[in-house]
C-alpha positions in Angstrom: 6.5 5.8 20.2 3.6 3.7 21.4 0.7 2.9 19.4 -2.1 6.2 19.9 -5.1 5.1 21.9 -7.9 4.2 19.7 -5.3 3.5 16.4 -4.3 -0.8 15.4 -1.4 -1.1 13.9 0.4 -4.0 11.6 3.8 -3.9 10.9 5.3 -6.1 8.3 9.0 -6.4 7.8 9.6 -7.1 4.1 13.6 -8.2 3.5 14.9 -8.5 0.3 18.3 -10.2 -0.1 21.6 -8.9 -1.2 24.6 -10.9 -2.6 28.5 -9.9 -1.8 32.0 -10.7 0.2 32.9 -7.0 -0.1 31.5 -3.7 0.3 31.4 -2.6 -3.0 29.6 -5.7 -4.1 26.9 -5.7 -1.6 26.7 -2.1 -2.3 25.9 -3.0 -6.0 23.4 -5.7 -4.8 21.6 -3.2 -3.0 21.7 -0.9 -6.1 20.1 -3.9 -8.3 17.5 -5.2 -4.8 16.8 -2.6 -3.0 14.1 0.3 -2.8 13.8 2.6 -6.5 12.2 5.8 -5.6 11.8 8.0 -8.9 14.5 6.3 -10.1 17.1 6.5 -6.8 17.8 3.5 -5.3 18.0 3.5 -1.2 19.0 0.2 1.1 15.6 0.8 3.0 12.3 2.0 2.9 8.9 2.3 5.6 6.0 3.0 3.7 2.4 3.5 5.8 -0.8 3.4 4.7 -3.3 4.3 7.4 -7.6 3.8 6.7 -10.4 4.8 9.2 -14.1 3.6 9.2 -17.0 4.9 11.6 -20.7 5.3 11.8 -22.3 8.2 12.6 -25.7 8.9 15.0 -28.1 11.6 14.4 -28.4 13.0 18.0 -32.1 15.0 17.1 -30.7 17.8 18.6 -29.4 19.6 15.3 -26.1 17.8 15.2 -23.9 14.4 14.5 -22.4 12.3 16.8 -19.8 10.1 15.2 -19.3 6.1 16.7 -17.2 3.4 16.5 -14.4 5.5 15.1 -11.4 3.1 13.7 -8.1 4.2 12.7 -6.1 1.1 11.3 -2.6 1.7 10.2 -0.2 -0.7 8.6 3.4 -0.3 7.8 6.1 -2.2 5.8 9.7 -2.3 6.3 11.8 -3.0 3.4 15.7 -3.8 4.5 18.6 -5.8 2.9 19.2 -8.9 4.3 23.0 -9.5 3.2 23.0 -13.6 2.5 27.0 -13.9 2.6 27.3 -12.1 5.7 28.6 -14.8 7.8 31.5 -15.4 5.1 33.2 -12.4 5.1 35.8 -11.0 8.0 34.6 -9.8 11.1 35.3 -5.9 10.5 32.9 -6.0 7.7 30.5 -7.9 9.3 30.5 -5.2 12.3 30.2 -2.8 9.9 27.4 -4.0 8.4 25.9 -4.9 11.9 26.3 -0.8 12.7 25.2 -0.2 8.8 21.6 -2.1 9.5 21.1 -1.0 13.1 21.7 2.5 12.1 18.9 2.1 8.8 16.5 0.3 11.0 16.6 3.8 13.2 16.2 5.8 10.7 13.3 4.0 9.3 11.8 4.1 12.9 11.5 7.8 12.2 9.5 6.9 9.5 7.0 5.0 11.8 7.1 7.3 14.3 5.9 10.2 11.7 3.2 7.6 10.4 2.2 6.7 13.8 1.9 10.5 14.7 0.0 10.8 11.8 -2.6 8.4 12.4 -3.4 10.0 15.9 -3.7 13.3 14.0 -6.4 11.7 12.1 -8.1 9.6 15.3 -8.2 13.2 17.1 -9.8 15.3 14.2 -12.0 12.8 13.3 -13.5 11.8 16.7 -13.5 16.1 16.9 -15.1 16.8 13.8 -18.6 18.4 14.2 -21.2 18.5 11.8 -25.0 19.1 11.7 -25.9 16.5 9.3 -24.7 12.8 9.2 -24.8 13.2 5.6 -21.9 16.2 5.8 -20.0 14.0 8.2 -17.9 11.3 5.3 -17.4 14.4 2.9 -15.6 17.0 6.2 -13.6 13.4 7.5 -12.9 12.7 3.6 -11.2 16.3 2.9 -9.6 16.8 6.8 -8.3 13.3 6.1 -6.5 14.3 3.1 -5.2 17.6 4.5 -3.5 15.6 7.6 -2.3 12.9 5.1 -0.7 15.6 3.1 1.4 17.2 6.2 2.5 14.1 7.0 4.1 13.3 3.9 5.6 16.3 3.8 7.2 15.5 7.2 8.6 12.3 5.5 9.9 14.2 2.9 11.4 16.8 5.2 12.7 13.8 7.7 14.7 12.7 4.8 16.2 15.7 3.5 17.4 16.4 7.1 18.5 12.9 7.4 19.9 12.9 3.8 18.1 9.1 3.7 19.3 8.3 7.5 23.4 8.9 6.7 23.3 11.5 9.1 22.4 8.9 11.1 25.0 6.2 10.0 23.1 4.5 8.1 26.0 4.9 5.1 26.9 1.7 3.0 29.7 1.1 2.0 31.8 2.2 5.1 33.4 5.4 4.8 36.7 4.9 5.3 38.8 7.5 7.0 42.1 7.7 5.1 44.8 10.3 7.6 48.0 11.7 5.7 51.4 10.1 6.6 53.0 11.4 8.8 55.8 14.7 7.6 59.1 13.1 6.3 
């Protein structure tokens, strides 16, 4: 999605490294590295944060005109950067090459919601109408916080539908797909 008109954004990748020649021990690496969320631990993680500034114009005709409206948003990328990578077979290092590509997507969701998001906020708050400049911060305060609040919930909901991107691929270790022998 491409950056909403009238909305900066800064995106910050923020690795952390994991340790293993197999599966299982990377997997474990990421359990002890990676992202805790109420105590669950996940290989990745976007987290947004998204602030706005403005001033505002008395018009003298009853009303408030709000000006220089700025909606900054930054995100952060968390994702496991697997150090031993290049000393382990090729098969697992395609897996993990499918493993990262398929996280990094599903965390794009992420910054696609928050991006979403931060037009949501640009459009109410360049629509918001008030009579008195002093009403304006309290009304952009409290539609602010309502907008902030759906959005979260969409994570939330992006997630669940996603179970944390395996839907997606984004499964580590590999599942492995054992077939029964053939009859005897």
């Amino acid at each position: 999605m491409p950056t909403p008109v009238g909305v900066r954004i800064a995106n910050f990748d923020a690795p952390y490294d994991v340790h293993g020649r197999t599966a299982v021990e990377v997997r474990r690496s990421i359990n002890t590295a990676g992202v805790k969320v109420l105590g669950a631990s996940y290989a990745g993680e976007l987290t947004w944060l998204i602030n706005y500034r403005y001033n505002t114009n008395a018009t003298g005709l009853g009303s408030c005109a709000v000006r220089n409206l700025q909606v900054d948003i930054e995100t952060r990328t968390a994702l496991p950067r697997w150090v031993d990578v290049d000393s382990v077979d090729t098969t697992l290092r395609a897996q993990w090459g499918a493993f990262i590509t398929a996280l990094r997507a599903h965390e794009e969701g992420h910054r696609r919601i928050a991006l979403e998001a931060a037009a949501a906020v640009r459009r109410r708050l360049e629509d918001l109408r008030v009579n008195d400049c002093s009403q304006y911060g309290r009304e952009a305060d409290d539609a602010f916080k309502q907008i902030i609040r759906t959005f979260n919930a969409r994570d939330v909901e992006y997630d669940a539908a996603t179970r944390h991107g395996a839907t997606q691929g984004a499964i580590w270790p590999p599942m492995v797909v054992r077939t029964a022998p053939p009859p005897g």
